[in-house]
Every structure is written in C-alpha cells, then in structure tokens.
PLY file of the C-alpha trace (Angstrom):
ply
format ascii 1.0
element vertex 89
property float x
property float y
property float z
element edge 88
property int vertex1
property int vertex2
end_header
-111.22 -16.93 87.86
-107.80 -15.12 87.71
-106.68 -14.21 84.23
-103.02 -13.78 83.07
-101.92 -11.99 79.88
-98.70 -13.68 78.20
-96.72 -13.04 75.16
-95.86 -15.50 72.72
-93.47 -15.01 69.34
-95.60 -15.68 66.62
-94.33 -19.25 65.68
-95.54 -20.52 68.70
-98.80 -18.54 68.80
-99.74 -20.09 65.61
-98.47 -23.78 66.67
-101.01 -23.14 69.72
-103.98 -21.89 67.51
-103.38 -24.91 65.40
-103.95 -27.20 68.34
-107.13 -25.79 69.05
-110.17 -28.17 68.19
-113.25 -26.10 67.21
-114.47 -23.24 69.67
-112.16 -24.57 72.38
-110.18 -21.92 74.17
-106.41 -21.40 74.36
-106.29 -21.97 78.31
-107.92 -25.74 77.45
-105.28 -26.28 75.01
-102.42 -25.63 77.00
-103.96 -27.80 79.95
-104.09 -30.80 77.41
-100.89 -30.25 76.76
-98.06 -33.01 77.03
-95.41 -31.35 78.06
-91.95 -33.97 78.45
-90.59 -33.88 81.88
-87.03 -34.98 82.19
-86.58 -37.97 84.63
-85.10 -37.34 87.75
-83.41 -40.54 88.43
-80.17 -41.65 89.35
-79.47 -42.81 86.01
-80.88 -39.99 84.07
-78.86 -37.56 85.98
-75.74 -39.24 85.41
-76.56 -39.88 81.29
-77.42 -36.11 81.30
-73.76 -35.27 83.19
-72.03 -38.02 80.54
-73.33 -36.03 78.00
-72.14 -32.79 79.22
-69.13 -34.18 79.68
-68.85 -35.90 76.52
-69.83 -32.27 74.91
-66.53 -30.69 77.45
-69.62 -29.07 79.30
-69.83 -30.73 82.26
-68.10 -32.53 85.24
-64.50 -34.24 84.47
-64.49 -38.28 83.75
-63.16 -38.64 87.93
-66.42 -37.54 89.19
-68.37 -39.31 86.40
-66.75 -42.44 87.43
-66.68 -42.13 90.93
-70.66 -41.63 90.42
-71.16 -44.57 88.36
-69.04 -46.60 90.71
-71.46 -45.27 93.57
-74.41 -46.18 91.19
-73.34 -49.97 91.16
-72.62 -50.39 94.43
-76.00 -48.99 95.35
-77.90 -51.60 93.40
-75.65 -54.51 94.58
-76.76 -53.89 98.20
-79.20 -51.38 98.54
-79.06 -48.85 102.23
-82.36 -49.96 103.26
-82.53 -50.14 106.90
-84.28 -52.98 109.15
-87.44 -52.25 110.71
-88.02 -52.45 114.32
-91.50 -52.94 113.80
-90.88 -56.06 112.14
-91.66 -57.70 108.41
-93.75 -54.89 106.99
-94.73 -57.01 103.65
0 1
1 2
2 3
3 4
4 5
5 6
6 7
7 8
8 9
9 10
10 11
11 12
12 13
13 14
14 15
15 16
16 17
17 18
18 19
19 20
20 21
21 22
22 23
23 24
24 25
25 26
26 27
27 28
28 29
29 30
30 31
31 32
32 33
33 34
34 35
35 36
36 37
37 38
38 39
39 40
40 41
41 42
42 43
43 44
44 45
45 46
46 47
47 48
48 49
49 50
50 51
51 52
52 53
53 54
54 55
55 56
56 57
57 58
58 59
59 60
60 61
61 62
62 63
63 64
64 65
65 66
66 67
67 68
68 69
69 70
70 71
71 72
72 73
73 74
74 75
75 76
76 77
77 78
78 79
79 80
80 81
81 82
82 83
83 84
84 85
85 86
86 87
87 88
C-alpha cells in the first residue's frame, strides 16, 4: 500500500483526531468522511451564478436571464430525439 505524507494546520488536525473512534486510523476516518459535493445541475449552476451576481461577482442580469429563459423552455419541451428503433419503454 502507497503511503502519502500531508500537512494539516492544527485546527483541522485536531477536528480529524476528534473523529477518530478508538484505535481507528486517520486514513479510515477520512474515508468515512461526508464530504458535501455541490450539485451539478442546471438549476444549481444558475442559483450559484444568481448569487454571484447578486454579490456583483458574477455574470450581468442579460445572461442570467437569457439562461433562465433557456431553462424554461427546456422543461416545456424537452430535445429528446425519436428513436428509430422504436418505443424503448
């Protein structure tokens, strides 16, 4: 098994040796970790870019609405293509 050394500032060394449960080691810790993965939706992108925005970080109100225009016209008829192979439900 490959080993790898890391550094850690002390706050979060302690905050991992907290999380250990008796003799377990640090590298089964951190693989039990939960660690939050943004969404990558559609939607999540553009709340993420409205808040940018919102905080005069991000892309101007045109694009955002342009985007959310794009957004509702997607749901209302979605780009799926017909099979040739027929029904495939």
């Amino acid at each position: 098994m490959a080993i790898k050394t890391i550094s850690l500032e002390l706050d979060a060394y302690e905050r991992l040796k907290r999380a250990k449960r008796g003799k377990e080691s640090f590298s089964a810790v951190v693989r039990r970790a939960c660690f939050d993965a943004p969404e990558s939706t559609g939607a999540a992108i553009l709340e993420e870019i409205e808040a940018l925005y919102l905080a005069r970080k991000g892309a101007p109100k045109k694009t955002l609405d342009y985007w959310a225009d794009v957004e509702v016209a997607e749901s209302a008829e979605p780009r799926i293509s017909e099979s040739k192979w027929g029904d495939a439900q």
